[in-house]
C-alpha positions in Angstrom: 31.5 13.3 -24.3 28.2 13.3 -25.7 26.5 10.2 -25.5 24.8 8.5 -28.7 20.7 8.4 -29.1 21.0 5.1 -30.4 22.9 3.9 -27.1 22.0 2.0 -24.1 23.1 4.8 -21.8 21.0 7.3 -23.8 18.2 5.1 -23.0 19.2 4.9 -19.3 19.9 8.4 -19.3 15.9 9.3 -20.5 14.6 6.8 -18.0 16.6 8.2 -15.4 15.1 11.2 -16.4 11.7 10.4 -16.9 11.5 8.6 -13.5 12.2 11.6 -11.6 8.7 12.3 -10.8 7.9 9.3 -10.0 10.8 8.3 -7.4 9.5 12.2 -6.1 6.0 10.1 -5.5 6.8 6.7 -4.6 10.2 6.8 -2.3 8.3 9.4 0.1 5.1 7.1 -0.2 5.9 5.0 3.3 6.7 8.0 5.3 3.5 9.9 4.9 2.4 8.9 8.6 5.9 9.7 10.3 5.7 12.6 8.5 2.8 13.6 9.9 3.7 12.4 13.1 6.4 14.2 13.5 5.1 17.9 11.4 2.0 17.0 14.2 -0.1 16.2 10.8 -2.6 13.6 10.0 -1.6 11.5 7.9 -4.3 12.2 5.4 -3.2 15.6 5.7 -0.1 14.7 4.9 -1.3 12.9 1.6 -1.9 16.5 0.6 1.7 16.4 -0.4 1.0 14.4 -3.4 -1.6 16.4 -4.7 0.5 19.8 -4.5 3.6 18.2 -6.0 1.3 16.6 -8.8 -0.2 20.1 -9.1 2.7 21.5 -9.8 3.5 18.9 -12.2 0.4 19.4 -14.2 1.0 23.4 -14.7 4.9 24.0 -14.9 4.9 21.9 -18.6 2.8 24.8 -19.7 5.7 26.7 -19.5 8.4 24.1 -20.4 6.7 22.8 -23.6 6.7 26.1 -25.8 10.0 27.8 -24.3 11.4 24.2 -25.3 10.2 24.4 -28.7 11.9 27.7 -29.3 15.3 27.5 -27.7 15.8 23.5 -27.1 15.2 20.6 -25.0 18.2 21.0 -23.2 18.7 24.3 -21.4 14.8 23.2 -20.1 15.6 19.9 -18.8 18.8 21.4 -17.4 17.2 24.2 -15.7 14.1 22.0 -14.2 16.2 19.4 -13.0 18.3 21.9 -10.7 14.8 23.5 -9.7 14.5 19.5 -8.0 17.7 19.6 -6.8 17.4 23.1 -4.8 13.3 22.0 -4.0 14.5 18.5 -2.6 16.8 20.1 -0.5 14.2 22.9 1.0 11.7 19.7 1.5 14.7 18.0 3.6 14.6 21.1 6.1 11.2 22.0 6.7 9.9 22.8 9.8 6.3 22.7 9.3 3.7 20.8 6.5 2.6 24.3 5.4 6.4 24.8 4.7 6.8 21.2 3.1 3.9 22.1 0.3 5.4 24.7 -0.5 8.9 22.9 -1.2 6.9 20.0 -2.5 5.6 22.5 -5.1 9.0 23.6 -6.2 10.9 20.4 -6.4 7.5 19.2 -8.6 8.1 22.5 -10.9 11.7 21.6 -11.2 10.7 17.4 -12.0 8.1 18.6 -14.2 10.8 19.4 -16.9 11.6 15.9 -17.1 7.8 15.5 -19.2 10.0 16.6 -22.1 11.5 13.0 -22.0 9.1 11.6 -24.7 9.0 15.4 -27.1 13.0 14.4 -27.2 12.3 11.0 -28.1 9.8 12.0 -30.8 12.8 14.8 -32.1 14.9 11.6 -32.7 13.0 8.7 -33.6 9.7 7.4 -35.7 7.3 4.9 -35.9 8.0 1.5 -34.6 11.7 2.8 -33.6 9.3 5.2 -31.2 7.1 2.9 -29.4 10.1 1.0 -28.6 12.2 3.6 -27.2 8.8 4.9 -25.3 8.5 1.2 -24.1 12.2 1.0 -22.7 11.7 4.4 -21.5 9.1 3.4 -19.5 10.4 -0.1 -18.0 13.5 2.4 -17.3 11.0 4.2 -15.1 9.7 1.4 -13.4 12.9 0.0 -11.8 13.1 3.1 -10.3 9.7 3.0 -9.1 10.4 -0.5 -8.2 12.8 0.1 -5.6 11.9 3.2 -4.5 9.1 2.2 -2.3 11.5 0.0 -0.6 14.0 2.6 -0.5 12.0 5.0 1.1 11.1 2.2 4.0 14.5 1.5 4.5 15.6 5.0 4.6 12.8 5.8 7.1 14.0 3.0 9.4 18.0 4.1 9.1 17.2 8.0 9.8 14.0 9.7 9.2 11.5 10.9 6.3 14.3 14.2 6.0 16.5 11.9 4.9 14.2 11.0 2.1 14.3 13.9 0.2 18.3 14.2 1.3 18.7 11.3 -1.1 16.3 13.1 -3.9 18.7 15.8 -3.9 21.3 13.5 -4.1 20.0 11.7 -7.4 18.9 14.9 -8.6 22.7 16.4 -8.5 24.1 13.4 -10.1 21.5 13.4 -12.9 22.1 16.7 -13.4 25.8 16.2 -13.9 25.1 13.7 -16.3 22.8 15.8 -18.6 25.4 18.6 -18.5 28.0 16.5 -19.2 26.4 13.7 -22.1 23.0 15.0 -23.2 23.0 17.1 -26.6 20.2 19.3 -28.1 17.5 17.4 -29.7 15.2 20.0 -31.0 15.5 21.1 -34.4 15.4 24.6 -33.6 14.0 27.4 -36.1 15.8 30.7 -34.8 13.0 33.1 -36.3 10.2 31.3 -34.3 8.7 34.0 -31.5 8.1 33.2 -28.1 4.8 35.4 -28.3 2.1 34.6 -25.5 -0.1 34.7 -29.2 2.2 32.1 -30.3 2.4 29.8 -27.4 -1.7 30.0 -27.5 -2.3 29.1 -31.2 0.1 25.9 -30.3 -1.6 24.6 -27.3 -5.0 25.4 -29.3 -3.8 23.4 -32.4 -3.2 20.4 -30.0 -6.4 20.8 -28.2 -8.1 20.8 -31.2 -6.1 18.0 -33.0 -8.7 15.1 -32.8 -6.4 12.2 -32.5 -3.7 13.8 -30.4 -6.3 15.8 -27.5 -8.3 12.4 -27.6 -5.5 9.8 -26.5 -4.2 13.2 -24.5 -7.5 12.0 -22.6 -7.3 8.0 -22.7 -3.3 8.5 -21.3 -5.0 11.1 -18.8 -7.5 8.5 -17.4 -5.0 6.0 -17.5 -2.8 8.0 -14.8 -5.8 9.3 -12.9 -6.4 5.8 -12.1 -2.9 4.5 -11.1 -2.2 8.1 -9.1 -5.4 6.7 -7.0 -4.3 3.8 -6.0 -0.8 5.6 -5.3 -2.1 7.8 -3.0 -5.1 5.3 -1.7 -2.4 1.9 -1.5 -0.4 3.9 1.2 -3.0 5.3 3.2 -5.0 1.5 3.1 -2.2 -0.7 3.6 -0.6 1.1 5.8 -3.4 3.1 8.2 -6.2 0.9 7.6 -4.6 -2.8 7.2 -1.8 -2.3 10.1 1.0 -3.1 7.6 4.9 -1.9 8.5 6.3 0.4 5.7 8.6 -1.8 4.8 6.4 -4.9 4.0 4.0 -1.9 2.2 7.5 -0.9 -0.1 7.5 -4.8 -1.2 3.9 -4.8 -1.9 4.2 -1.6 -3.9 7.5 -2.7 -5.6 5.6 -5.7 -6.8 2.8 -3.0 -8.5 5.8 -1.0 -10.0 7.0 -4.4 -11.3 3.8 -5.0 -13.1 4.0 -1.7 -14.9 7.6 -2.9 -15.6 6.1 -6.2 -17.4 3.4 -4.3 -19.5 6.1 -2.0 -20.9 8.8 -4.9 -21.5 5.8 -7.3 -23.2 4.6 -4.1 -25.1 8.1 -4.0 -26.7 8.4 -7.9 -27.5 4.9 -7.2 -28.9 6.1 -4.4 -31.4 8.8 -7.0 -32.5 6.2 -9.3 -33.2 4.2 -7.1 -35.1 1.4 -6.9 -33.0 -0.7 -3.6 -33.6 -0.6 -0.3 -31.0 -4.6 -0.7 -31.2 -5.0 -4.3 -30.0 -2.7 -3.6 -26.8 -4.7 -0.9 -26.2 -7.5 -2.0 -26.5 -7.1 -5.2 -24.2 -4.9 -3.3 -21.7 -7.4 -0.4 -21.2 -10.6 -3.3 -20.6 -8.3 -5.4 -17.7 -7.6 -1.9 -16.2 -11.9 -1.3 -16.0 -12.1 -4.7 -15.2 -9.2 -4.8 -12.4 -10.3 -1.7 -10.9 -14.8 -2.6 -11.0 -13.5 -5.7 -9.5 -11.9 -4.1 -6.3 -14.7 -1.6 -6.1 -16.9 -4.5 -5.9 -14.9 -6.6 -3.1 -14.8 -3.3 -0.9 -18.1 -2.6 -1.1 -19.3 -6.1 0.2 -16.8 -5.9 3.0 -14.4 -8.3 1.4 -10.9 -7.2 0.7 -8.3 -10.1 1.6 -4.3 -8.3 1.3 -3.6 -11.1 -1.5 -6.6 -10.1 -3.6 -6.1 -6.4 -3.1 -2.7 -7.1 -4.4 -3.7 -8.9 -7.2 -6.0 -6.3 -8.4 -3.5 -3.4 -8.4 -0.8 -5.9 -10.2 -3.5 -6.1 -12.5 -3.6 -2.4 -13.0 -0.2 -2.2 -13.4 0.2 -4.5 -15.7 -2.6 -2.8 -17.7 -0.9 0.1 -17.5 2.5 -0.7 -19.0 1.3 -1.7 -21.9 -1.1 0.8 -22.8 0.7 3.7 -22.1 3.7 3.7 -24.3 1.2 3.2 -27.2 -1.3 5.9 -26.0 2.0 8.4 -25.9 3.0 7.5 -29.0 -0.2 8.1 -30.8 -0.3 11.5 -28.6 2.9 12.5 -30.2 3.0 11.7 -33.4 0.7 13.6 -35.3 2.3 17.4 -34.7 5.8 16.3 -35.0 7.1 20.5 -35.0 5.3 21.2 -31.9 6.2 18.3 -30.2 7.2 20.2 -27.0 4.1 21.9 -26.7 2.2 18.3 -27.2 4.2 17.1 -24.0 3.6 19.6 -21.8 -0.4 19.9 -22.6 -0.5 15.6 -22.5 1.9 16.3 -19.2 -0.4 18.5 -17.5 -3.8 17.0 -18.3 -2.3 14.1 -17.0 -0.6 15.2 -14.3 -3.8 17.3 -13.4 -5.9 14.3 -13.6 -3.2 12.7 -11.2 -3.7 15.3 -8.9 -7.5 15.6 -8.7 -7.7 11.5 -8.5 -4.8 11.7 -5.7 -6.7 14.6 -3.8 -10.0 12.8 -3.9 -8.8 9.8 -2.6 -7.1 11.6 -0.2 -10.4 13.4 0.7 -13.1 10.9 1.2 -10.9 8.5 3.1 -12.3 7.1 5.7 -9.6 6.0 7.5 -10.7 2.0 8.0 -11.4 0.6 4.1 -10.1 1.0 0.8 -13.2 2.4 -0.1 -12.1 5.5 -1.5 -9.3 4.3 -3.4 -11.2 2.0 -5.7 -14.3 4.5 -6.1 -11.6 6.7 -7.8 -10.1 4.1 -10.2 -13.2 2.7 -11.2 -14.5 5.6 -12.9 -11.0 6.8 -14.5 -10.4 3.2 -15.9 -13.6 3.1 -17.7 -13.3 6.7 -18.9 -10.0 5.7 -20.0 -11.9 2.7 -22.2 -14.5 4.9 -23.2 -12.6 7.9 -24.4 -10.3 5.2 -26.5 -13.4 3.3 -27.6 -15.7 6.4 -28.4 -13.0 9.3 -29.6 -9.8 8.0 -30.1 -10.6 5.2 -32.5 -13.5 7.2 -34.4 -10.9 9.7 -34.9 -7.8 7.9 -36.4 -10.9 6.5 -38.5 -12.0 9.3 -39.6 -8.4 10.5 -40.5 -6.9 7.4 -42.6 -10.5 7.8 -44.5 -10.3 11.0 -45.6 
C-alpha cells in the first residue's frame, strides 16, 4: 500500500529518511575514543571518520541529483539506502581505522541518497504548504538526532562501538523495507530527457549560476559548516578535554538536537502566523554569529563553565532550526524541473562545508580547550549572515524588481 503525501506517515517516512545521515553522525559520536582505543587510534584520529563520511556525503548527490531527475526519486533513494545498509554492516566488522574509512565512505554514499528528501518534497508541494512540510521534516530529523546521542552511549555501555553500526544496519533494513513497500515516484519524469555528462553539466551550471538559489545554497552551507563544528568539536571537548562519561555527553548533545527540534517546530507555528521566511532568517542567522562570537570569546579568556558552553550550542541549535527550513526552501524553489539537481549541488556544498569545518576542528585540536571548535563556528556563522545579508537578499531584490 502506498502511503498518501498528504499523510502523517509520509511525513514520518521523509524524516526518517532525511535523518539517516544524521543518526550516521550523531549515534557513533560517544564512541569515537573507544573506537580509537580499541582500532589503537587517537581519538582525534578517529574524528577523521566524520570528515570521510561527510566527504562522501558532499560528492555522491552529484551523481544522485541528475540520474534522479531522469529516471525518478525512487529507484535513487532505494538504491542509496541499501548502499547504508551493506556500508553499516562493513563498518560493524572492521578490523582496522584504515578499513573503517573506507566503510565509513560507503555507508555515507549510500545515506547521501537520502538529500533527495527535500527535491521530493518540492515535486509535491508549494509555497507555504513547502516550508511547512520542510519544517516537519526537519523536527522529524531531530528526534532522531535527539536520541541518538544517547543511544549510541547506551549501546557503547551494553556491547561495544561494533554494535553501533549493527543497529545502523538495522534501521537501514527496516527503512528500506518501508520505501519499497509505501513510497511512490514523485518525479514528474520526461522520458526523452538524456542523461548526457553535457546535460548533467548545463544543470549544475544553471544552478550555480541562479542568483537566488547558489546564494542561499551558500547561507544553508555556512549554516551547516557551523553546526558540523561543534558536532565534531562537542565530542572531542566534552568528552577528552572536560572528563565527561559518554553517557552524560549523549544528554548534553540530545539537549542541542532538541534545540534544533524547537527552531523547526516554532518555524512552522511561525508560517501559520504569517510571519515572513526573511525575518526568521534574518534573526536566526544573527543569534547563530552571536552564539558562536560569544563562545569564541569565553574560550579565548580561559573561561568556559559546562553550563555556559551548553547554553551557547543550544543557542546554535536553536538558530539553526529555524533558519534552515526557510534557507531550503528558498534554495528550491526557483528551478522547480531541476529540482534534483538543486539538492544534490545545495547537498554537497553543504555537506562539503560539513566536512572541511568537521576536519578543521578535528585538526587544530589541542586536546585540553574548546578552542578549536568555536574558531570554526565563528567564522561560518557570520559568513552565513553575511552571504544572506550581502547576496541573498540583494538578489531576491533584484528579481521581484525586474
Amino acid at each position: 500500500m502506498r502511503i498518501q503525501p498528504a499523510s502523517f506517515a509520509f511525513t514520518l517516512l521523509l524524516g526518517l529518511l532525511a535523518s539517516v545521515p544524521y543518526s550516521g553522525i550523531d549515534m557513533s559520536l560517544p564512541a569515537l575514543a573507544a573506537t580509537g582505543a580499541a582500532l589503537g587510534a587517537p581519538p582525534a584520529d578517529v574524528g577523521f571518520t566524520m570528515s570521510v563520511f561527510m566527504l562522501s556525503l558532499a560528492t555522491a548527490p552529484l551523481v544522485y541529483g541528475p540520474v534522479s531527475d531522469r529516471y525518478g526519486r525512487r529507484p535513487v533513494v532505494v538504491f542509496g539506502v541499501t548502499l547504508f545498509v551493506v556500508g553499516s554492516l562493513a563498518c560493524a566488522l572492521a578490523q582496522s581505522l584504515p578499513v573503517l574509512l573506507v566503510c565509513r565512505f560507503g555507508q555515507g554514499c549510500g545515506a547521501a541518497s537520502t538529500t533527495l528528501t527535500f527535491a521530493i518534497i518540492r515535486d509535491l508541494f508549494e509555497g507555504d504548504n513547502a516550508r511547512a512540510k520542510m519544517a516537519n521534516v526537519v523536527i522529524a530529523i531531530n528526534v532522531v538526532t535527539l536520541i541518538a546521542p544517547t543511544a549510541g552511549a547506551a549501546l557503547l555501555a551494553l556491547g561495544s562501538w561494533r554494535l553501533i553500526y549493527t543497529i545502523q544496519f538495522v534501521m537501514g533494513l527496516v527503512l528500506l523495507i518501508a520505501l519499497v513497500t509505501g513510497f511512490a515516484e514523485s518525479a514528474k519524469i520526461d522520458q526523452t530527457n538524456r542523461l548526457a555528462p553535457s546535460i548533467i553539466g548545463r544543470s549544475y551550471l544553471q544552478v550555480l549560476r541562479h542568483p537566488i538559489s547558489f546564494a542561499y545554497i551558500l547561507v544553508g552551507a555556512a549554516a551547516g559548516g557551523t553546526v558540523m563544528a561543534y558536532v565534531t568539536g562537542s565530542s572531542l571537548f566534552f568528552i577528552n578535554s572536560m572528563g565527561l562519561r559518554p553517557n552524560r555527553y549523549g544528554l548534553i548533545f540530545s539537549a542541542c538536537s532538541g534545540s534544533v527540534m524547537a527552531g523547526a517546530f516554532l518555524d512552522r507555528r511561525l508560517v501559520a502566523w504569517n510571519v515572513s521566511p526573511a525575518y526568521v532568517l534574518m534573526r536566526g542567522l544573527t543569534v547563530s554569529a552571536v552564539a558562536s562570537g560569544l563562545l569564541l570569546a569565553t574560550t579565548l579568556v580561559g573561561w568556559v563553565p559546562l553550563l555556559l558552553v551548553v547554553s551557547l550550542l543550544v543557542a546554535v541549535g536553536l538558530a539553526f532550526g529555524l533558519t534552515i527550513p526557510n534557507a531550503i526552501r528558498a534554495t528550491m524553489h526557483p528551478l522547480p524541473q531541476i529540482a534534483g539537481a538543486v539538492g544534490a549541488v545545495s547537498g554537497s556544498i553543504q555537506m562539503m562545508a560539513g566536512a572541511v569545518s568537521s576536519g578543521l576542528v578535528a585538526c587544530l585540536y589541542d586536546g585540553r580547550s574548546a578552542l578549536s571548535m568555536a574558531a570554526v563556528m565563528t567564522p561560518c556563522s557570520l559568513l552565513a549572515l553575511a552571504s544572506y545579508l550581502l547576496i541573498a537578499r540583494p538578489a531576491e531584490r533584484r528579481v521581484f524588481a525586474s
